[in-house]
DSSP file (Angstrom, degrees, kcal/mol; ACC not computed):
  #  RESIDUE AA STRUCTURE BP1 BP2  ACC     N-H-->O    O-->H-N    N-H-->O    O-->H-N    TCO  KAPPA ALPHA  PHI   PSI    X-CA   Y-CA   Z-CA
    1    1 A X              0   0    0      0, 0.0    50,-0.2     0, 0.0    52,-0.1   0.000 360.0 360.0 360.0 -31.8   62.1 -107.3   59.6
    2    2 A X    >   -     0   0    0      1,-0.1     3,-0.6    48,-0.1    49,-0.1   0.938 360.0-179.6  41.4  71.5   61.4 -106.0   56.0
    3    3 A X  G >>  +     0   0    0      1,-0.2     4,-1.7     2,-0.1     3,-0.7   0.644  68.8  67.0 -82.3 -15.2   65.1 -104.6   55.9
    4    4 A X  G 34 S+     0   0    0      1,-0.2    -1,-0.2     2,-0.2    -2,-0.1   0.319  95.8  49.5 -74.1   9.3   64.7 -103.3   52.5
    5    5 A X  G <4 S+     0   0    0     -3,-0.6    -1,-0.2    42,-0.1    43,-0.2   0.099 131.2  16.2-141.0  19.8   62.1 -100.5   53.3
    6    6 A X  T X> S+     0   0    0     -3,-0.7     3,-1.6    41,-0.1     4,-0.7   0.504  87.3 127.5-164.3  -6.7   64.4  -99.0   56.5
    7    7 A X  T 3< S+     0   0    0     -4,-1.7    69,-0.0     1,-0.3    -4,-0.0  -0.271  82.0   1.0 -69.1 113.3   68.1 -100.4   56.3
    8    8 A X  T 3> S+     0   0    0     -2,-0.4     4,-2.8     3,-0.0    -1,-0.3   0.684  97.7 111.1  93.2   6.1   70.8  -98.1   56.4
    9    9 A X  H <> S+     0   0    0     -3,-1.6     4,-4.1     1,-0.2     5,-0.3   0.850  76.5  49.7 -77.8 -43.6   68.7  -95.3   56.7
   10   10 A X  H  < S+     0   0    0     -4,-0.7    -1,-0.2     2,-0.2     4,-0.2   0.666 110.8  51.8 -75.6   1.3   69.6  -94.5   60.0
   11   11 A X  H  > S+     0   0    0      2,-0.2     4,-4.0     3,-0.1    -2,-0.2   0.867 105.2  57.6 -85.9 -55.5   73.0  -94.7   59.0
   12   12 A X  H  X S+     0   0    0     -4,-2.8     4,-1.9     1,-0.2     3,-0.5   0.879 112.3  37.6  -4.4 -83.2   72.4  -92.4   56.2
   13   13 A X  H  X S+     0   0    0     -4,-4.1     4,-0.7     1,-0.3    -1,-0.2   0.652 113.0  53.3 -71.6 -20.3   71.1  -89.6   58.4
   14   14 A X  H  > S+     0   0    0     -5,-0.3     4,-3.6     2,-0.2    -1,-0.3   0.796 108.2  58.2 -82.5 -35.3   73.4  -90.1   61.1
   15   15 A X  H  < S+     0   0    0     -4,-4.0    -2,-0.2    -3,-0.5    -3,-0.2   0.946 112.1  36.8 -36.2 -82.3   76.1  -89.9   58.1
   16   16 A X  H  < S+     0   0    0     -4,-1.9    -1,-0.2     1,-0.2    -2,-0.2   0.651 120.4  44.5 -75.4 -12.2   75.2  -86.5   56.9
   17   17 A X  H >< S+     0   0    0     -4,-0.7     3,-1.2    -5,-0.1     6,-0.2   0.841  71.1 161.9 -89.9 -46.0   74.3  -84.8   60.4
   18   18 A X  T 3< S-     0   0    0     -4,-3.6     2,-1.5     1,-0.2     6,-0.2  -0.096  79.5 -34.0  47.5-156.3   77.3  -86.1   62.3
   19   19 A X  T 3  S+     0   0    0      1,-0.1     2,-0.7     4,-0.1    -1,-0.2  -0.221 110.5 108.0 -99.1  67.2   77.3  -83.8   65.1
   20   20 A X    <>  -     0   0    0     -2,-1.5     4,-1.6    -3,-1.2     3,-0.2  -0.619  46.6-164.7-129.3  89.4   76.1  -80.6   63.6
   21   21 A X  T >4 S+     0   0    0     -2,-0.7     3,-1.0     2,-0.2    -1,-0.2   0.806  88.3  69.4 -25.7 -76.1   72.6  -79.7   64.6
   22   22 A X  T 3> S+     0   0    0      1,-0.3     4,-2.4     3,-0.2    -1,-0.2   0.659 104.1  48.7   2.2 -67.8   72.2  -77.3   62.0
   23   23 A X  H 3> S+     0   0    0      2,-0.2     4,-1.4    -6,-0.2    -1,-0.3   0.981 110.6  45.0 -20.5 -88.3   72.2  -80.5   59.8
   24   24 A X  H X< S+     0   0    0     -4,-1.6     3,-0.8    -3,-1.0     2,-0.4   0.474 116.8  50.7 -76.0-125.6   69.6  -82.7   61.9
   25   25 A X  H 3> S+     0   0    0      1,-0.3     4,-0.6     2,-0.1     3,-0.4  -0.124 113.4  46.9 -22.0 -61.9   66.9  -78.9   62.1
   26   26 A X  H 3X S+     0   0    0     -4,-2.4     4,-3.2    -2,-0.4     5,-0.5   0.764 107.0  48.6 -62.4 -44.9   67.4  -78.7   58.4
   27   27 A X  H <X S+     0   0    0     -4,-1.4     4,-1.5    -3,-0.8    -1,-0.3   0.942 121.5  37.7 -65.9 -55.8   66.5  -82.4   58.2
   28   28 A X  H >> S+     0   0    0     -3,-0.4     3,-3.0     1,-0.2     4,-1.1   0.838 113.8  61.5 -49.0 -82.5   62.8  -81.4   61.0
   29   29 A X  H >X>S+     0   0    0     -4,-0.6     4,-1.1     1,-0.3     3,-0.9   0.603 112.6  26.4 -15.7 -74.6   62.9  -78.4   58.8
   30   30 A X  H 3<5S+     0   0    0     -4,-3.2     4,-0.5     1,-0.3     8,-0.4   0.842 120.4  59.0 -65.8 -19.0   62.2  -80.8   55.2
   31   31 A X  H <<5S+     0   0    0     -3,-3.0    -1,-0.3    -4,-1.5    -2,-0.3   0.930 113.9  32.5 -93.5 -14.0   60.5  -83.2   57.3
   32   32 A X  H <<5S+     0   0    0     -4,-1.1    -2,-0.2    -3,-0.9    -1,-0.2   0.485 128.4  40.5 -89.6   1.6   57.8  -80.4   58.6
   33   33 A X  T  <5S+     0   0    0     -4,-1.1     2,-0.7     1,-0.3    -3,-0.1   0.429 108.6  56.3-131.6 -24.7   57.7  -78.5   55.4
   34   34 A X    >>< -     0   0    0     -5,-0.6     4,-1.9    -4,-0.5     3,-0.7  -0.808  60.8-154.5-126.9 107.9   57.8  -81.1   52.6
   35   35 A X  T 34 S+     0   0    0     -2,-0.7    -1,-0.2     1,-0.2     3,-0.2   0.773  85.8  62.5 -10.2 -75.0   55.6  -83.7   52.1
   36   36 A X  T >> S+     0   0    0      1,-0.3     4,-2.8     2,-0.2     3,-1.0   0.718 101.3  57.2 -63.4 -27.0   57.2  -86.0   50.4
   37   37 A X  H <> S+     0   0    0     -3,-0.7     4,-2.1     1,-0.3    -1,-0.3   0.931 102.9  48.6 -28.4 -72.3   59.4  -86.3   53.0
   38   38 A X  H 3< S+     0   0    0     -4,-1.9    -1,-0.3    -8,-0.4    -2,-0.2   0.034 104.7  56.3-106.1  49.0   57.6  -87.1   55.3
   39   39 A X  H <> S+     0   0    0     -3,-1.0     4,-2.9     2,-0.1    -1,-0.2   0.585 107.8  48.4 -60.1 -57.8   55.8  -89.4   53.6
   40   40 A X  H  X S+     0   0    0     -4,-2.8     4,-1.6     1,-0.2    -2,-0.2   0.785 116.9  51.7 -71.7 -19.4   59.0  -91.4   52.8
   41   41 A X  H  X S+     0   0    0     -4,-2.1     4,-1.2     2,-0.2     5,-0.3   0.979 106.9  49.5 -56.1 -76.6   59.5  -90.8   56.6
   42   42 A X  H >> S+     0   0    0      2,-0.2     4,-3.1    -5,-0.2     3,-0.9   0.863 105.2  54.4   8.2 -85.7   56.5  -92.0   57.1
   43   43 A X  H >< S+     0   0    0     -4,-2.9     3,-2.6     1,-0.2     2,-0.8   0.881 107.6  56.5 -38.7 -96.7   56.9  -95.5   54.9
   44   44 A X  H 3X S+     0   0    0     -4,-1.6     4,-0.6     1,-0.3    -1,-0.2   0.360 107.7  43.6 -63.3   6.8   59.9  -96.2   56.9
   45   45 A X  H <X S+     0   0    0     -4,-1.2     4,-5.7    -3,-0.9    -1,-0.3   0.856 107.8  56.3 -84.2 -33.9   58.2  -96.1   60.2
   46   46 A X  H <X S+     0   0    0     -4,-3.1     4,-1.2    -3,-2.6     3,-0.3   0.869 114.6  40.8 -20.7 -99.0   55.3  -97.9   59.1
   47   47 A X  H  4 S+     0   0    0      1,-0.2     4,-0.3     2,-0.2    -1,-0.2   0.541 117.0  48.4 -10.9 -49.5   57.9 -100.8   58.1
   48   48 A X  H >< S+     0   0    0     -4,-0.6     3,-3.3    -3,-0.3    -1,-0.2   0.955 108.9  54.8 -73.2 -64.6   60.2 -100.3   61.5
   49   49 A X  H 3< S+     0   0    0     -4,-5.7    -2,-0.2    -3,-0.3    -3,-0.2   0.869 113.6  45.1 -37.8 -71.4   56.6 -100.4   63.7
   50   50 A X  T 3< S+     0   0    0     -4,-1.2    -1,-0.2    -5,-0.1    -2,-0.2   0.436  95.4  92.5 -25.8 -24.6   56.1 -104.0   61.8
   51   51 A X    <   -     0   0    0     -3,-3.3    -3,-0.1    -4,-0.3   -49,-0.0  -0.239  58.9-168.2 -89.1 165.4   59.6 -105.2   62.3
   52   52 A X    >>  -     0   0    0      1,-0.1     4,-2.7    -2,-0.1     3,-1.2  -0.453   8.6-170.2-148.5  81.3   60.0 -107.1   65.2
   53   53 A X  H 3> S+     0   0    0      1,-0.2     4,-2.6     2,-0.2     5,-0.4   0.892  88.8  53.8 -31.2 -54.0   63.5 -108.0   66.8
   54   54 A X  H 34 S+     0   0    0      1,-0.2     4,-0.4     2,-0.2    -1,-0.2   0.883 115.5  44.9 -73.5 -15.2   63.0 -110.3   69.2
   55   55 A X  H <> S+     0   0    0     -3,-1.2     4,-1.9     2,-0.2     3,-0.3   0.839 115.1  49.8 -75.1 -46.6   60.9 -112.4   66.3
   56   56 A X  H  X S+     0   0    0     -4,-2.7     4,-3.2     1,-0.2    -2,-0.2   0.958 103.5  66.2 -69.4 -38.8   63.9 -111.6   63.9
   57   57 A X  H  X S+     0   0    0     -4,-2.6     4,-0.8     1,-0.3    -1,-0.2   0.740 101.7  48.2 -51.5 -42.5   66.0 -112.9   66.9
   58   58 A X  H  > S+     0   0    0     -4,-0.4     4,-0.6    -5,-0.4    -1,-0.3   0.783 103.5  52.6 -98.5 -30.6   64.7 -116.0   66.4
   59   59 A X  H >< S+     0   0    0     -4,-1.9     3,-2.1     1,-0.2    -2,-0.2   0.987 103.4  62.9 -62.6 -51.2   65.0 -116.6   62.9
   60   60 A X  H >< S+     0   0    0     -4,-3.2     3,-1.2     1,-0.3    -2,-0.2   0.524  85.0  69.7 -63.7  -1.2   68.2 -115.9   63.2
   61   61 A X  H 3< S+     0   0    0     -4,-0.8    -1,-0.3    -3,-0.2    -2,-0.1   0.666  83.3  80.0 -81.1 -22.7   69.1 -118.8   65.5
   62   62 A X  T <<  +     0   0    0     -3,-2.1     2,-0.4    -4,-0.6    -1,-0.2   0.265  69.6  93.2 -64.3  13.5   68.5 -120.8   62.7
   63   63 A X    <   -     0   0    0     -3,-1.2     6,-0.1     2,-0.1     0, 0.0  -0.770  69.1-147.1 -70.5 121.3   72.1 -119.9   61.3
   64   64 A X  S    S+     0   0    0     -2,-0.4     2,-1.6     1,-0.1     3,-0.2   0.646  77.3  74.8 -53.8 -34.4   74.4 -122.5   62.3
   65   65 A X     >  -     0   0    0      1,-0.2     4,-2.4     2,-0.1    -1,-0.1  -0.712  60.5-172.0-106.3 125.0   77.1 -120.6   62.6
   66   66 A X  H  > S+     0   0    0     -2,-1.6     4,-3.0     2,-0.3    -1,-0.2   0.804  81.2  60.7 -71.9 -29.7   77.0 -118.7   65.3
   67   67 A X  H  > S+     0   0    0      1,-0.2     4,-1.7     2,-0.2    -1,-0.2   0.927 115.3  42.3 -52.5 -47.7   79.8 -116.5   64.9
   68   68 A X  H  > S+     0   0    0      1,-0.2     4,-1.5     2,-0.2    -2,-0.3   0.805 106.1  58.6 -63.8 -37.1   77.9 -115.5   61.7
   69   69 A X  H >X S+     0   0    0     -4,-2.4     4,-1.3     2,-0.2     3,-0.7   0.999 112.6  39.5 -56.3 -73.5   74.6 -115.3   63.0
   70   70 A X  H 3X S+     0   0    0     -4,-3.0     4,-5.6     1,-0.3     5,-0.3   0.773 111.0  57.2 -74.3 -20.7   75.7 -112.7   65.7
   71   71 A X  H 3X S+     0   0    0     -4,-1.7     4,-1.6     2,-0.2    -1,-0.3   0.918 117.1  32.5 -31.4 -77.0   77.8 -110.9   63.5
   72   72 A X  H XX S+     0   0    0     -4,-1.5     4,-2.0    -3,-0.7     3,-0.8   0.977 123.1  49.4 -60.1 -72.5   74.8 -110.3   60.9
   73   73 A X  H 3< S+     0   0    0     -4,-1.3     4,-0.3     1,-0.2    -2,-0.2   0.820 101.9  56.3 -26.9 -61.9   72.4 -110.1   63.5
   74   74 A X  H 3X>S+     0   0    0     -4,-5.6     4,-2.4    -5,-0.3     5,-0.6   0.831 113.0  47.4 -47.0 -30.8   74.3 -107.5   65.8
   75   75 A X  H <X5S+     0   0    0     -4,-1.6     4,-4.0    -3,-0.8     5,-0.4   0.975 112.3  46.5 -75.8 -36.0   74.4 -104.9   62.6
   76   76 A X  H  <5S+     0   0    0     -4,-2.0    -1,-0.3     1,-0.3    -2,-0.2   0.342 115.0  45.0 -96.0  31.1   71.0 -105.4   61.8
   77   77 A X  H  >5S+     0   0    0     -3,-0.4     4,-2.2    -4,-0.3    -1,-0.3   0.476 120.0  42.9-105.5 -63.0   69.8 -105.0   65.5
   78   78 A X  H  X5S+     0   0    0     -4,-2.4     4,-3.4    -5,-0.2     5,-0.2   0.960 110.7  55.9 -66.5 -39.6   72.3 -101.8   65.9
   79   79 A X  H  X<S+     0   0    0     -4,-4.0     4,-4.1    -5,-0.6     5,-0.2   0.955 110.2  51.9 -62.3 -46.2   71.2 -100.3   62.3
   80   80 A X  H  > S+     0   0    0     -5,-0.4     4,-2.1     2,-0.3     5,-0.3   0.971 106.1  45.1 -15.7-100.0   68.0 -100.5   63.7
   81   81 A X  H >< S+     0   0    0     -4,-2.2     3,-1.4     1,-0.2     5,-0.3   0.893 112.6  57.3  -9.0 -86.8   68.4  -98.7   67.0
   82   82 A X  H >X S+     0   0    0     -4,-3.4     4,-2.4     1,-0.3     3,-1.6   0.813 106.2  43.9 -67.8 -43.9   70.1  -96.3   65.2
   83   83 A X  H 3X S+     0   0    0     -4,-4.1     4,-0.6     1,-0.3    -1,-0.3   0.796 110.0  58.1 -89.3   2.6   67.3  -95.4   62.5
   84   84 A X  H << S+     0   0    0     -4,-2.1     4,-0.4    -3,-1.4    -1,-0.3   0.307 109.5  45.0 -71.7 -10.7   64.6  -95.3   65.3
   85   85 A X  H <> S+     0   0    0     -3,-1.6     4,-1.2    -4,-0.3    -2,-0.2   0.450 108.4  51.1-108.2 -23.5   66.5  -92.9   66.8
   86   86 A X  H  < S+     0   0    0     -4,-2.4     5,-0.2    -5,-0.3    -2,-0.2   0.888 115.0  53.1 -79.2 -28.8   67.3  -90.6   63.4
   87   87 A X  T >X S+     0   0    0     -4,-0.6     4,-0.9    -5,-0.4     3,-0.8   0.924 109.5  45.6 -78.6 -35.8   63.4  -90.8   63.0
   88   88 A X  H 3> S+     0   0    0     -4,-0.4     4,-0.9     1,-0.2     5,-0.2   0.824 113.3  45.2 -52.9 -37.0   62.8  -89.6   66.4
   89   89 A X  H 3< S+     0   0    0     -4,-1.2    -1,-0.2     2,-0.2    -2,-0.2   0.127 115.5  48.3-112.7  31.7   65.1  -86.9   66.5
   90   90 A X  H <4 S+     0   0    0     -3,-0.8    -2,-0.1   -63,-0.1    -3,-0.1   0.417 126.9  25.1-122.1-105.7   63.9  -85.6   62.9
   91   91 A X  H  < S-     0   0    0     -4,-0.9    -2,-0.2    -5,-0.2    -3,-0.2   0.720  97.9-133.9 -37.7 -34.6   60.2  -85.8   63.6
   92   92 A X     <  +     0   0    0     -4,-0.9     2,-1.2    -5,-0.4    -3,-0.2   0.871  56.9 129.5  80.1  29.2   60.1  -85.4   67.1
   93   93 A X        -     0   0    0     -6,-0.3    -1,-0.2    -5,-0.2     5,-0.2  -0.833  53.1-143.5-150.9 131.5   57.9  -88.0   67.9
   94   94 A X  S    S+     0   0    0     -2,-1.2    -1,-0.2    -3,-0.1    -2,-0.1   0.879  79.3  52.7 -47.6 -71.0   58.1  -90.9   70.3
   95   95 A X  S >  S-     0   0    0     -3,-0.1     3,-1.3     1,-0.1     4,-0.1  -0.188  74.7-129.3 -78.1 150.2   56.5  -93.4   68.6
   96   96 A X  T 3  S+     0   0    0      1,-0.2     3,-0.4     2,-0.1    -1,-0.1   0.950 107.3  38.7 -66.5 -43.4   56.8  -94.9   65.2
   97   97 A X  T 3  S+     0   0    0      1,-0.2     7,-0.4   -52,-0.1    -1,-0.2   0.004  73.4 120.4-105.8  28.6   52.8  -94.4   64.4
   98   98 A X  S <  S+     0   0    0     -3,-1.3    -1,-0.2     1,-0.2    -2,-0.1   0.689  74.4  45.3 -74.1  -0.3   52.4  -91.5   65.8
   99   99 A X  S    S+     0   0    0     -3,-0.4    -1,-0.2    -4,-0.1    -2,-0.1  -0.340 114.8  53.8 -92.7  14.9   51.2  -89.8   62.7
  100  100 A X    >>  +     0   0    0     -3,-0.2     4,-3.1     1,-0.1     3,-0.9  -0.217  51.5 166.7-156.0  88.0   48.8  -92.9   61.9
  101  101 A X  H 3> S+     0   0    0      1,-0.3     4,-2.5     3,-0.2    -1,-0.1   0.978  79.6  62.4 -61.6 -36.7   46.6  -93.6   64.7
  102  102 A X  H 3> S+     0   0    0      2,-0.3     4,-0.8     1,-0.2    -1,-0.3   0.413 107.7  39.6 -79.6 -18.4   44.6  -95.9   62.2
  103  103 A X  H <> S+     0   0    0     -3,-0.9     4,-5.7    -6,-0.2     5,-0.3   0.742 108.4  65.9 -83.7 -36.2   47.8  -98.6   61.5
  104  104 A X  H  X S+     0   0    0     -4,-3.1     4,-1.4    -7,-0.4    -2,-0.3   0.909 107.8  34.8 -42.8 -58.3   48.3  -98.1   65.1
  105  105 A X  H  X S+     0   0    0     -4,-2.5     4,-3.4     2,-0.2     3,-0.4   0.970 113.5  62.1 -30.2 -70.5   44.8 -100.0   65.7
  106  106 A X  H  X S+     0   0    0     -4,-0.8     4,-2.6     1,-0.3     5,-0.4   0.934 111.6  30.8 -35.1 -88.0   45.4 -102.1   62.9
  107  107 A X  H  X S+     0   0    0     -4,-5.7     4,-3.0     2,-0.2    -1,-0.3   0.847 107.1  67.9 -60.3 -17.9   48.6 -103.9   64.3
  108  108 A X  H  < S+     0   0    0     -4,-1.4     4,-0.2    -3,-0.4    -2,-0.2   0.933 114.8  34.2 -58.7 -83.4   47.4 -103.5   67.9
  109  109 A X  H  < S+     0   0    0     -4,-3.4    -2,-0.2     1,-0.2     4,-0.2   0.869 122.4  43.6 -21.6 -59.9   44.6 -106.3   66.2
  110  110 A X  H >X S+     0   0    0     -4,-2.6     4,-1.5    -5,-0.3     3,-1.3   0.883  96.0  66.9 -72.9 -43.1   46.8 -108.2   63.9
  111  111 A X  T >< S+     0   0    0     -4,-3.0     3,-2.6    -5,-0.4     2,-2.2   0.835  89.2  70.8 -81.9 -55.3   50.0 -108.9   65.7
  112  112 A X  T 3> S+     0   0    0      1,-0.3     4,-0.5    -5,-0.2    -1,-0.2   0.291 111.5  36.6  36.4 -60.1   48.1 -111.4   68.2
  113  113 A X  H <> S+     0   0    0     -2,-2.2     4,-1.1    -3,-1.3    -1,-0.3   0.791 111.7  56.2-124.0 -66.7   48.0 -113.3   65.4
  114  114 A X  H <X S+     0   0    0     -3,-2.6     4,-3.2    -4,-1.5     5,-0.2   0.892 102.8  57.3 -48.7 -54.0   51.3 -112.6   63.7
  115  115 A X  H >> S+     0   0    0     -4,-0.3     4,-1.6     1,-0.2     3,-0.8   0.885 108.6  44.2 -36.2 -83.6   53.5 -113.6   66.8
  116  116 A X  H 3X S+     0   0    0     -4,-0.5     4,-3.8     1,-0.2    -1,-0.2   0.712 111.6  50.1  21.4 -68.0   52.2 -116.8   67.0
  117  117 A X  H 3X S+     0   0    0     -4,-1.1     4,-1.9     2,-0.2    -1,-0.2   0.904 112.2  54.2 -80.4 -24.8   52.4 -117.6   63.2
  118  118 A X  H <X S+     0   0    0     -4,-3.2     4,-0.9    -3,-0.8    -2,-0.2   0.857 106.8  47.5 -44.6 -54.4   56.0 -116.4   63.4
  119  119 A X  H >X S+     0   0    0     -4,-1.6     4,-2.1     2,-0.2     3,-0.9   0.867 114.9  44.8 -66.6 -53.4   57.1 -118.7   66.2
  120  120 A X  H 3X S+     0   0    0     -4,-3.8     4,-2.2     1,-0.3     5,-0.3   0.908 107.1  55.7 -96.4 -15.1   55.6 -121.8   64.7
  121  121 A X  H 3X S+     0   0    0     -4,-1.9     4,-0.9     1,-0.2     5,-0.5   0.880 112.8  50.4 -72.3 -16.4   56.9 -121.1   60.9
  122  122 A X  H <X S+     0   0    0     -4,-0.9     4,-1.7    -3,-0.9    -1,-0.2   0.880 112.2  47.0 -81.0 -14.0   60.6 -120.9   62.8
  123  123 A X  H  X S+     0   0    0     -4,-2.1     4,-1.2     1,-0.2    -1,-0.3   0.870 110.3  47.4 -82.0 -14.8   59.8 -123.9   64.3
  124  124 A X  H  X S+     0   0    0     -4,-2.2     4,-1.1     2,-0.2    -1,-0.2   0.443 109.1  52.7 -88.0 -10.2   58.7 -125.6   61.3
  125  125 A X  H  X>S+     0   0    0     -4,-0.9     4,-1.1    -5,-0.3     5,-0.7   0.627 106.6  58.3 -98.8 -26.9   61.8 -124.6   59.0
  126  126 A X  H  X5S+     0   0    0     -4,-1.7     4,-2.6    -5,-0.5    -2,-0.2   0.946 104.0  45.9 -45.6 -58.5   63.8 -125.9   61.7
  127  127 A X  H  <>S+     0   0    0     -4,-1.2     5,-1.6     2,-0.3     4,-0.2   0.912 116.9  47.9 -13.0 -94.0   62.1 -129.2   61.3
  128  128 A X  H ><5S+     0   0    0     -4,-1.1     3,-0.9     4,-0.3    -1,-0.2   0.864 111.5  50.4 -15.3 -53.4   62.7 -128.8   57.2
  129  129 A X  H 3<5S+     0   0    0     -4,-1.1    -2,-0.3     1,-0.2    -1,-0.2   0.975 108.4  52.4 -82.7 -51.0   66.2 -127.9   57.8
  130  130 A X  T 3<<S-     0   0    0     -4,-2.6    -1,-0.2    -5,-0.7    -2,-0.2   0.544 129.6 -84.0 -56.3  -7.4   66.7 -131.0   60.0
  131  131 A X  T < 5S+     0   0    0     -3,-0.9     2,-1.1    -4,-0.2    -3,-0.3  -0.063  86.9 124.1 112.2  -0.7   65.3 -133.5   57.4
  132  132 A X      < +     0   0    0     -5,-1.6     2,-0.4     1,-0.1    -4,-0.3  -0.524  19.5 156.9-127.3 123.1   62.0 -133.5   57.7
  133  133 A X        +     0   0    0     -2,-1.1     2,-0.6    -5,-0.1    -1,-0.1  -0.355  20.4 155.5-101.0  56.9   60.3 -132.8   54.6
  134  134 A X    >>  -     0   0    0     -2,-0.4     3,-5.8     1,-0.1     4,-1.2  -0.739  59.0-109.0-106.2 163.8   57.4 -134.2   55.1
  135  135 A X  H 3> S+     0   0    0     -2,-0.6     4,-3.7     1,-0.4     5,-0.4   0.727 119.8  52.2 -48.0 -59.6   53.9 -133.2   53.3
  136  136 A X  H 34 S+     0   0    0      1,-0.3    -1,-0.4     2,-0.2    -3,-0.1   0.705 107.0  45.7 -14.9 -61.3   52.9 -131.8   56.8
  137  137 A X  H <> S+     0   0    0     -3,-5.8     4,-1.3     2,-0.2    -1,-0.3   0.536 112.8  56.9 -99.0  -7.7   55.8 -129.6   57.4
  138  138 A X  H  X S+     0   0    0     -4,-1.2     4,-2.5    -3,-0.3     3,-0.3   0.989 108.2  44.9 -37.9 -77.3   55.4 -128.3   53.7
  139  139 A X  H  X S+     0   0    0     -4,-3.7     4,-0.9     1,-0.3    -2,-0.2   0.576 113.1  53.2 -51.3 -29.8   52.2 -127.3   54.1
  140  140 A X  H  > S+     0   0    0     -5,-0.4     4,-1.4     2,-0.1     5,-0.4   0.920 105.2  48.6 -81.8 -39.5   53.0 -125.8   57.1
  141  141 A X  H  X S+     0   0    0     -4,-1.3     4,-1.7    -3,-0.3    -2,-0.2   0.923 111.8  53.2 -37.2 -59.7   55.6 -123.9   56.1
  142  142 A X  H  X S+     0   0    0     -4,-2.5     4,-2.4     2,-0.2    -1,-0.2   0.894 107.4  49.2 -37.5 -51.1   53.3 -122.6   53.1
  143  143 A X  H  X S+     0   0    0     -4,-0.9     4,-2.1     1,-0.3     3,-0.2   0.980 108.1  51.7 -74.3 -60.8   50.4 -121.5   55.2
  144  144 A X  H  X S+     0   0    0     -4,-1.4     4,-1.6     1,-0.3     5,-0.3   0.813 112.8  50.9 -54.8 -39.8   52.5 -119.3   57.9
  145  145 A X  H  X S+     0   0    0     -4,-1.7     4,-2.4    -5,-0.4     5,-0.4   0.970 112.0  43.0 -59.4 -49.9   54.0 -117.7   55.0
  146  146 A X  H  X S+     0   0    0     -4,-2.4     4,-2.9    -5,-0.2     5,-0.4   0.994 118.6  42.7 -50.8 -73.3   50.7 -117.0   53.5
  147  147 A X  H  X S+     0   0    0     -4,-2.1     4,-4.0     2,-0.2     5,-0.3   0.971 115.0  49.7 -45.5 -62.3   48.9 -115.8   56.9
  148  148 A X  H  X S+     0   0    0     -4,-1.6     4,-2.8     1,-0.3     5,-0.2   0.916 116.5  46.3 -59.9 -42.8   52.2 -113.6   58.1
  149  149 A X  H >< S+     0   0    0     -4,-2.4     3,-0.5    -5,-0.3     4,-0.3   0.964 117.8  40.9 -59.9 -41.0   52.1 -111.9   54.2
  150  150 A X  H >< S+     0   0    0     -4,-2.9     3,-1.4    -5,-0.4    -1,-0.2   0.944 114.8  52.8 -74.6 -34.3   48.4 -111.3   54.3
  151  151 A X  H 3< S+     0   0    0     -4,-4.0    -1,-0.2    -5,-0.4    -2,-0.2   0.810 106.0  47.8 -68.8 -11.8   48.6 -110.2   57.6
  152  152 A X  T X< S-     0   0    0     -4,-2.8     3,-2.0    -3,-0.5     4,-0.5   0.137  93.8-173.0 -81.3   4.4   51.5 -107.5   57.0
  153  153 A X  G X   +     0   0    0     -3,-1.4     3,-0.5    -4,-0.3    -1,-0.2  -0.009  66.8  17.2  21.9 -86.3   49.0 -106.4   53.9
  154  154 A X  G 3  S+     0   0    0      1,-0.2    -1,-0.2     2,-0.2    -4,-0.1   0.757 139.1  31.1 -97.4  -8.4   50.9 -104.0   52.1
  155  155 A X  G <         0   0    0     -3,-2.0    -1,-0.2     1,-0.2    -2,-0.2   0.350 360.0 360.0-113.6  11.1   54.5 -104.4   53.1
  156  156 A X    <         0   0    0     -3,-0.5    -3,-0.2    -4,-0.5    -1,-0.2   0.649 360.0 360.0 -89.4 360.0   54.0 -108.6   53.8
């Protein structure tokens, strides 16, 4: 989910714009006119492309309490939504990578791969969380953290 490199952003922007237009075009304005903007615009789509809900979805079932689970979950699901849509409607542009065709490839390759290694590490901390700590499910645990960070390269 990498919630540190997009959380609250969309809250942010939604924050200062409220309903004034004038607000959100000043916002295109800086984000067509200043670089560094949209760079850091940029960054947090990267990070948002990467995220994956229905993966995050499943970590989170490993909360026991469920009231808490959906609770936590449901914000960081809606906060979500919401800064995919302040990035759209700043930039203009459908897609999270549409100003990087070249990450676009990249995860089009890699998650294959990622999904997979995602799904078995939840199943293997379940395991762990259920008692069993054996050598096995260490070591598994270890390695799917090791592949999913090397495969997320700079933001895993």
């Amino acid at each position: 989910m990498m919630l540190p490199g997009w959380y609250g952003t969309g809250t942010a922007f939604e924050s200062w714009t409220g309903d004034d237009p004038e607000k959100l075009a000043r916002l295109s304005e800086l984000y067509r006119r200043w670089p560094f903007f949209r760079t850091v615009l940029s960054n947090l789509a990267m990070v948002m492309a990467k995220s994956d809900l229905g993966l995050a979805a499943r970590y989170a079932e490993l909360v026991p309490d469920v009231a808490l689970r959906d609770k936590v979950f449901g914000m960081i699901a809606a906060e979500h939504a919401r800064t995919v849509a302040m990035y759209r409607a700043i930039t203009g542009n459908d897609s999270l990578v549409a100003d990087n065709p070249a990450l676009e490839r990249s995860m089009y390759n890699r998650f294959p791969y990622l999904e997979p290694l995602g799904h078995l590490q939840v199943e293997l901390l379940r395991r762990f969380r259920a008692g069993d700590d054996s050598d096995l499910v260490r070591r598994g645990i270890q390695l799917t953290m090791n592949g999913l960070a090397t495969a997320l390269r700079n933001s895993g």
